[in-house]
C-alpha positions, 0 to 999 in steps of 0.5 A: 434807083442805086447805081449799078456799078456802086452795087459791084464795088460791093454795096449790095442791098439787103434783099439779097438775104431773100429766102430761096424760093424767092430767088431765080436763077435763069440760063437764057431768055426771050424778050418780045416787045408788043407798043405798051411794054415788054416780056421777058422771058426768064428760061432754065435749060430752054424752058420759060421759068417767069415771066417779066412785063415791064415799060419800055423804059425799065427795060431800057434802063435795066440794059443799060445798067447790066452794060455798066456792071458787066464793062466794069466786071470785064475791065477789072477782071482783063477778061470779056464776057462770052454771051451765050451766043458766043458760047454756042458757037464755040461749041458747035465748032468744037463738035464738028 
């Protein structure tokens, strides 16, 4: 598995060049764990899109390697992040 961080320094595989309708893009998601594997739930605006199954350790593992890309994204821009939580609390309180 390519490391993820060598991937944002700009090593980005080929498979990028995937024709649209093989790509996804997702605004949120759901996991839920059962004792064999996870899902995923890949949403757009509240509703499931795709669903992901993968063993506990692949997700683990994509967690872990998401954290490493977006700590180095952070570190590099001098900027966090906001997650979508945070995003919907700053809205709520904005609509107050």
């Amino acid at each position: 598995m390519p490391n993820p961080v060598e991937t944002f320094q700009g090593r980005v595989p080929d498979e990028i060049d995937l024709p649209s309708e093989d790509r996804i893009y997702f605004n949120g998601f759901q996991i839920v764990l059962s004792p064999a594997d996870a899902v995923i739930l890949l949403m757009l605006n509240g509703k499931t899109i795709k669903v992901l199954n993968a063993s506990h350790t692949a997700v683990k593992t994509l967690a872990m390697g998401l954290g490493e890309v977006i700590t180095e994204f952070e570190k590099r821009s001098s900027r966090p992040i906001m997650t979508i939580d945070e995003i919907q609390t700053l809205v709520t309180k904005e609509a107050q």
